[in-house]
N, C-alpha and C positions, 0 to 999 in steps of 0.2 A: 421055645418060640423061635419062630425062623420067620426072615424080612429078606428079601431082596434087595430091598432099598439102603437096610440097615448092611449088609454086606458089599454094594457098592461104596458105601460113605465112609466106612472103613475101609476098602479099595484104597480110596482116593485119600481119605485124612491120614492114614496111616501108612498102608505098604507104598503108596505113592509119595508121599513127602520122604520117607527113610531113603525111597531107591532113588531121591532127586539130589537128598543130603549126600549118599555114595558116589551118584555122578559126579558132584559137583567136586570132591574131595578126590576121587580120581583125576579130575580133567588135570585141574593144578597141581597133584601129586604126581603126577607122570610127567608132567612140562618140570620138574624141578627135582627129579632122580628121587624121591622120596622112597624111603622103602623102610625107614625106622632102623637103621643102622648105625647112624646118631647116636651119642651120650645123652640118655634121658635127662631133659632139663627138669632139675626140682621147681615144685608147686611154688616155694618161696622164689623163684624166680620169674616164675608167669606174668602176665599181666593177671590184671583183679579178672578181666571177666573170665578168663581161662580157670583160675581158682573158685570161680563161681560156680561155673558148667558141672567142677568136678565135684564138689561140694553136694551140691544135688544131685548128682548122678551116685553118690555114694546115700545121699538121704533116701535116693530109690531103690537105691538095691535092699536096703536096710526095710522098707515099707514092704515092697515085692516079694520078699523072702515071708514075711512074717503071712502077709496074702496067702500063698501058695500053701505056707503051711497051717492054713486054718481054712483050707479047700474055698477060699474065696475069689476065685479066678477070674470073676467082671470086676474084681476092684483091682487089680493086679493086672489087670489089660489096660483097664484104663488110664491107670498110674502110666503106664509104658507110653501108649497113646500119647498122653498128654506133654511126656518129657520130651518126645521124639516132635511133636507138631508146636509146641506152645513156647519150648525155652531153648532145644537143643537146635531146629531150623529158624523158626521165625525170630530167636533174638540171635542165638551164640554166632550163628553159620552169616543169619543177614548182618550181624553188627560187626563180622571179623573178614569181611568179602578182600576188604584192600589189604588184610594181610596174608592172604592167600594168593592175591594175584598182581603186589607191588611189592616193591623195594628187594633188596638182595634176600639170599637164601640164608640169612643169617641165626642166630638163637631165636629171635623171636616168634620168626616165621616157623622155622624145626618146632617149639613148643606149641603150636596152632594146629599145627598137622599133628603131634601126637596126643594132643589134647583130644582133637576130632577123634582119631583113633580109636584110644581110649574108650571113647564115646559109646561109638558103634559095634566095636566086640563086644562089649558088656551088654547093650541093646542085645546084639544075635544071644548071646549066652541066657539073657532074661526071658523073652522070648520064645525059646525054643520050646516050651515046653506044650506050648499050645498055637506056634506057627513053625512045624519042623524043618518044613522045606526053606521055606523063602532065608529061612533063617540058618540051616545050612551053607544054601547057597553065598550068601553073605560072608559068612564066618570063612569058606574058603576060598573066596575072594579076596580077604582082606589078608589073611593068616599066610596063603600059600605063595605072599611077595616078600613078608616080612619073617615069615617063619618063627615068628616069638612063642608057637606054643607048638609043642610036639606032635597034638591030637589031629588030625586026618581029619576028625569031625565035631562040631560043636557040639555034638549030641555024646562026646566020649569026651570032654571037656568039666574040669566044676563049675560050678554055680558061683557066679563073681559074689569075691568075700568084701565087707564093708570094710572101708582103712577111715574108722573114728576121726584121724587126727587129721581125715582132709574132708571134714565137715566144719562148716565158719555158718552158725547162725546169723550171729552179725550181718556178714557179706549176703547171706541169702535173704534178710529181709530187705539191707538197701538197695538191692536190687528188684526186690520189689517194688519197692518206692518208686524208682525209674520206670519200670514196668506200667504202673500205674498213672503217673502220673504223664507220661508219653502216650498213653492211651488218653487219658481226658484230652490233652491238649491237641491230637492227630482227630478227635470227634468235634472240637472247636472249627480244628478248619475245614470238615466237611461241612460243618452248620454253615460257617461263612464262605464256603466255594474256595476255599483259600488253597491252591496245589500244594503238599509238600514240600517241590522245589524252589518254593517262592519264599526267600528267607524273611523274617520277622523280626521285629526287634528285642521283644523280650517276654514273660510273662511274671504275674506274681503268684506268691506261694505263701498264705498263710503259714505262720510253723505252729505245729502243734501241737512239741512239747519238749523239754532242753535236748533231745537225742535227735529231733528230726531234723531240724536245721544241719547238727553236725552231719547225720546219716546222707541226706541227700547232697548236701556240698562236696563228699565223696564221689557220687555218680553224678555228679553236674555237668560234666564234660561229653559224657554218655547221652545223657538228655539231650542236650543244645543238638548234637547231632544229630540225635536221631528224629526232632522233630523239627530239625532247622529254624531255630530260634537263636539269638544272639546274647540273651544272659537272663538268670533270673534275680529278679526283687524277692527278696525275702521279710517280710509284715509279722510284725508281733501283735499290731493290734489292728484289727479289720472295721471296728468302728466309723462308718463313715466314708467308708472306702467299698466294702462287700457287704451288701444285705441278704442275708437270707431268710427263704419261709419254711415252715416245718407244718406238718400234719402227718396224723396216725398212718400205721400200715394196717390196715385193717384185715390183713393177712395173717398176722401174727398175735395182732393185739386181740380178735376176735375172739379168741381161746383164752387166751388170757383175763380179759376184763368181763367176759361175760354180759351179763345185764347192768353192770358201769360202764359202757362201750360207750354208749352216747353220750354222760359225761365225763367223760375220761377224754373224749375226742374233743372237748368244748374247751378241756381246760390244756392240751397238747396245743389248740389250733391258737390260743393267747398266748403262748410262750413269747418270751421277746429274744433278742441279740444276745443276751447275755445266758441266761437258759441254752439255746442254740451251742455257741461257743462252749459251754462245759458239756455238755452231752455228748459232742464232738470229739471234746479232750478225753474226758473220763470213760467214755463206752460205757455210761452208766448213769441212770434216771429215776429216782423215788417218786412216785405218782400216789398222791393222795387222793383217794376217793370216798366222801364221808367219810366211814369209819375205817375202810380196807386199806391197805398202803400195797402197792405193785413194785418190784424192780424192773427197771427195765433195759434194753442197751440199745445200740443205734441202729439194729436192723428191725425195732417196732419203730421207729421213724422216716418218715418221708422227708428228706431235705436237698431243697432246690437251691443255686442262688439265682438275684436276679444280676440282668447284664448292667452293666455302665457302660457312658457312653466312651463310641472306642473305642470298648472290650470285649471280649464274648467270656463268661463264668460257666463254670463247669464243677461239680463235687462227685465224690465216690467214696462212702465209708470212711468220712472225715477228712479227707483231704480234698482241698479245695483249689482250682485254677483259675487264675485270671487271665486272657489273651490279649495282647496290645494287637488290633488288624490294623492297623493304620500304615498304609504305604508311604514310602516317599521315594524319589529316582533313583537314589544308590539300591536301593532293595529291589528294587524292581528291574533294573540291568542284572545284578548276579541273580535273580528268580529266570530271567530271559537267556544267560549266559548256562545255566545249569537243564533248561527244556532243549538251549543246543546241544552239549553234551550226551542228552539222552538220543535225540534221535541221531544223532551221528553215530553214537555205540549201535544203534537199530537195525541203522544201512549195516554198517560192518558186519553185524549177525548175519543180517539176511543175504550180504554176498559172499557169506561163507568164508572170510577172511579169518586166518588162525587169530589166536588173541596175542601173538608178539608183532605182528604185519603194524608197518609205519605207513601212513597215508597224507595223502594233501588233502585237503577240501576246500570248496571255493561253495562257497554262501550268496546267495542271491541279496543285492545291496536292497534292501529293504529298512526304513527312517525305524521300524522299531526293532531292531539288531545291532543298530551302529555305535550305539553308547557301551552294547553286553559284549561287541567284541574289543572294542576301545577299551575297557579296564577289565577284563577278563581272560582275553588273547591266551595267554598263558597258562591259565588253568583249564580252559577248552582242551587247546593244545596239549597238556600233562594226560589231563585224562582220559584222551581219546587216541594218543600217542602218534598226534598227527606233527608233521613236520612246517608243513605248512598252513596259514587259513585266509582264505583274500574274499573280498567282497568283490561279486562280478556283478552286469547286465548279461540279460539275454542267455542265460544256464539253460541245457535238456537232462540236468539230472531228477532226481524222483521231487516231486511236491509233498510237503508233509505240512500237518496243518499242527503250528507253534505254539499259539496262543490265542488268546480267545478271537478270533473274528483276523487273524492274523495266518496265513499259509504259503511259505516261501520253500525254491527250489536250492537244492542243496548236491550236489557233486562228491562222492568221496573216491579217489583212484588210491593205489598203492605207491607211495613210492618209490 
């Protein structure tokens, strides 16, 4: 079968996020002499998410191998596909941006860059067997600054060997965890219009069961960031607090129950709170019907929660979020403080200013900026690496529109 469409999408999902993940690993590799000439810093000394990247990047090599050699080459692309768009760019590359592009050029920074490294030979190596060129091309781009492997071409190179002992199941589920549950709560603030950078106070998180509490307080600090929230409540018991409703998947259960589907759906749709909550825990469900008994687990179940007020709930495959949306002024000058930030970085792109250029800006005196530059000043200023910031009348720099129903003139010169 041959798609056009299917060959753009791949275009785009694939060879275009790797050659954006390169750019981006060039730009900062070049601004910082990087060239892997460095003392390899050990795995024990990374940070977790670096030891995370690697970990699955060895659990891929280890699936992709096994692919190729049982001629199953759409599971083995897609495996690649999915490290390269889903864990390697949208978490490792977006969640490590400021250590690639802050603070000195010290160990930490060196283990990020050859983490990434790391990454993308083994990508070209994997790869090659069914994208030669692009992946070529790659390999001697990357290879011909560093010179860590002698081969001229990827294609005259081995097939990257799995190293067992930098696989941590552990680390690669609580990061899932993260994963997931940074997704529920980033679909909370779509529901409620809530931007991103408009920080929140907290959420809760049933636990559900003695490892997940400890597993996600691990990647706690991971979460708050990335979904700009301020801490999480941790609930043992949701009684009272989360209601939720349960009915059949009748996708699943339809093969299953056959001619008991319609009571088997009578007796799913009476479950109560408690039923709920173990079927949750256990990923596992005894369904009596007349004389038949079914097993069952949580993907023959449909479970919702309902909202409280001044919350938005949200579940996925038993884990459950609760959103506090509820504003109050400090949260909403740093929400204001962090949309200037953004667009000041904007201007700077767009007038082609390198990314070490120090700048002033002068802000249009506008009643809703004065509180986000008044206790913020200084973090604007960090991370926009402006030297100066003043509230003026009467600016002819660009108008950008801030916040909702909110559009002030903004100046940025070079210093």
């Amino acid at each position: 079968k041959f798609n056009l469409d299917g060959v753009d999408e791949v275009k785009r999902k694939f060879f275009g996020t790797l050659y954006n993940t390169y750019s981006f690993f060039t730009l900062y590799a070049n601004i910082d002499g990087f060239n892997h000439k460095e003392s390899y810093v050990p795995l024990a000394e990374r940070q977790e998410i670096d030891r995370w990247i690697i970990s699955l990047l060895n659990t891929l090599k280890k699936d992709v191998d096994q692919d190729f050699s049982n001629y199953e080459l759409t599971n083995a692309t897609r495996r690649i596909q999915e490290f390269v768009d889903d864990y390697l760019s949208n978490w490792y590359v977006r969640l490590c941006r400021r250590r690639f592009w802050k603070g000195e050029y010290g160990q930490d920074k060196i283990a990020a860059y050859q983490t990434l490294y790391e990454c993308m030979i083994a990508i070209c190596k994997m790869m090659a067997p069914v994208a030669p060129f692009f992946s070529d091309w790659l390999y001697k781009n990357l290879n011909d600054v560093t010179n860590l492997e002698s081969e001229s071409s990827v294609h005259l190179a081995l097939f990257p060997t799995v190293q067992e002992e930098a696989i941590d199941a552990q680390l690669e589920e609580r990061m899932e965890y993260a994963k997931r549950i940074s997704s529920l709560v980033l679909s909370l603030r779509r529901k409620d219009k809530l931007r991103v950078r408009q920080p929140l106070s907290k959420i809760m998180l049933p636990v559900l069961n003695p490892t997940f509490q400890e597993q996600v307080e691990k990647v706690q600090e991971l979460i708050l960031s990335e979904v700009n929230i301020k801490s999480i409540d941790f609930i043992t018991d949701t009684d009272g607090v989360i209601k939720k409703k349960i009915k059949p998947n009748f996708k699943t259960l339809g093969r299953k129950l056959g001619k008991h589907m319609k009571a088997g759906s009578q007796i799913i749709n009476s479950l109560g709170q408690e039923d709920i909550a173990r079927i949750e825990k256990e990923n596992a469900y005894t369904l009596k019907v007349e004389d038949a008994l079914y097993e069952l687990n949580l993907e023959d179940f449909e479970i919702v929660s309902e909202d409280i007020p001044g919350w938005q709930v949200a579940s996925d495959r038993g884990i459950t979020v609760a959103l506090d949306v509820t504003l109050n002024d400090a949260l909403i000058a740093e929400g204001t403080a962090r949309e200037l930030v953004n667009r000041i970085q904007n201007i700077r792109k767009n007038s082609d200013f390198d990314v070490t250029d120090r700048i002033n800006v002068q802000l249009e005196n506008h009643e809703a900026i004065v509180s986000a530059v008044d206790q913020y000043g200084d973090y604007i200023s960090e991370e926009t690496l402006a030297d100066n910031i003043e509230l003026q009348e009467g600016l002819s720099g660009e108008k950008v529109d801030l916040l909702e129903n909110v559009s002030i003139v903004i100046e940025v010169k070079k210093s």
